[in-house]
N, C-alpha and C positions, 0 to 999 in steps of 0.2 A: 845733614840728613833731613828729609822730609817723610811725612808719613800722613796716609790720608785714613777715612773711616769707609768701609767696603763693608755691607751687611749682607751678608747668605741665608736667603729661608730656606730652611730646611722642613720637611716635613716631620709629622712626631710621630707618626709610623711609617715605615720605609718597604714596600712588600718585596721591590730588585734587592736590597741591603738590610735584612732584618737585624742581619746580628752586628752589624756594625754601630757603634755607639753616636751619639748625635755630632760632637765634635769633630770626628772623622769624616762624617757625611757631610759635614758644613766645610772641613779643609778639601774633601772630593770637589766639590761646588767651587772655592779658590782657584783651586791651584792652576788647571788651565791658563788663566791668566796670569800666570808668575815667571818672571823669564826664567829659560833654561839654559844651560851650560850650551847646547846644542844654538841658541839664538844670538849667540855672542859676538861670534864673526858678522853674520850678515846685521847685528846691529850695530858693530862700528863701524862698517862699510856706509851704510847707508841710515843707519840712524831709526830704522824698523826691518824686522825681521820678518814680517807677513805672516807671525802664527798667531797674534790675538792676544800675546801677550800685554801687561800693560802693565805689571808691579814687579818689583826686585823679590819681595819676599812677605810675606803677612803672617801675622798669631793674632790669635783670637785672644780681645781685649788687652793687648797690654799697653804700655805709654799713657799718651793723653787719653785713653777712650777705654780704659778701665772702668769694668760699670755706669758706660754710657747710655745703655738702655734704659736704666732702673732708675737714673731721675727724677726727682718730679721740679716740680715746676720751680722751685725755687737753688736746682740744682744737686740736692742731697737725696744722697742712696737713704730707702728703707732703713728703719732699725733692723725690721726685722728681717733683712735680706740684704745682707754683708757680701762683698760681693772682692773675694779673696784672693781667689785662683778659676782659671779658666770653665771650669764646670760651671762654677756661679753665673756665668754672663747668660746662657741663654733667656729669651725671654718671650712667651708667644705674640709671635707679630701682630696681631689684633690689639695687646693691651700696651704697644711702643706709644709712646706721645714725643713723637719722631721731635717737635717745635721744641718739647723740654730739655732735648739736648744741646739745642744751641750749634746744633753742627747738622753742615751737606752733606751726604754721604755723597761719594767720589761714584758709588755706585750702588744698586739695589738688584742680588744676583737669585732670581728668582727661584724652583726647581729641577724647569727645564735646562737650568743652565746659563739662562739669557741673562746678561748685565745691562740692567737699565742706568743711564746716565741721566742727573739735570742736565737741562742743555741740548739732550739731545747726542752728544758726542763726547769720548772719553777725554778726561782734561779740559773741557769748557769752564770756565771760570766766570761765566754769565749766563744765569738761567732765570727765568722769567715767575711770579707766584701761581702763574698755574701750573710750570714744571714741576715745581715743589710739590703743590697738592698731589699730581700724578703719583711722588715718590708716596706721598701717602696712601696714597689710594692701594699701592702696591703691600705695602703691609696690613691692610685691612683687607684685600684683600685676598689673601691667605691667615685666616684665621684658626686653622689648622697647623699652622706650620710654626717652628722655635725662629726666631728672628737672632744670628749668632754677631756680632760685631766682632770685625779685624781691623787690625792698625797695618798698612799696605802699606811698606816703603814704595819710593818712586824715584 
């Protein structure tokens, strides 16, 4: 099993999904991308199914990337922000120091919907340091928004 890191900004007020809780609206932003029972055939036919899909399955924060927002630089979560169960992860994407986690995210899935890739394309496993910055660029800028980490099978 492999498993990648897929971050969803969500916004922290929603006016389409008010009452929906942040979590929700960060697995809404997911899931698109996760294959469905419906993509099964035509992906072992031909090995893609053409809906966009691109993960088996995702939750927020678990495995390796529990508390991989909350970092800092030498690796270690806050005392003072334990980071337990999934409620804990969110973290507002302005204050990520994307470098202290030590990891690419597979993608950066903005509000519109859009999944920004290093690379430039999903699965590139060579991306350049200004890809990188992009990625940053993408969490600073939505500084509005909760930045949610999932752990994506693939």
């Amino acid at each position: 099993m492999a498993y990648t890191l897929v971050i969803a900004l969500v916004p922290a007020d929603d006016d389409e999904l008010p009452e929906l809780p942040l979590l929700t609206r960060a697995r809404l932003l997911v899931y698109p991308y996760i294959r469905r029972h419906s993509c099964e055939e035509r992906f072992e036919a031909d090995g893609e199914c053409g809906c966009g899909c691109l993960w088996d399955d995702a939750g927020v924060g678990r495995d390796y990337y529990r508390g991989c927002l909350w970092l800092d630089r030498y690796g270690r979560l806050p005392v003072d922000h334990p980071v337990s169960d999934p409620e804990d992860e969110p973290r507002l994407a302005a204050a990520v120091n994307l470098r202290n986690t030590f990891l690419t995210p597979a993608a950066i899935i903005t509000p519109d919907g859009e999944a920004h890739h290093p690379g430039g394309t999903p699965g590139a496993h060579w991306y350049t340091h200004s890809e990188y910055a992009q990625l940053e660029d993408l969490l600073t800028g939505y500084p509005a928004c909760f930045a949610v980490p999932f752990s994506c099978h693939f």
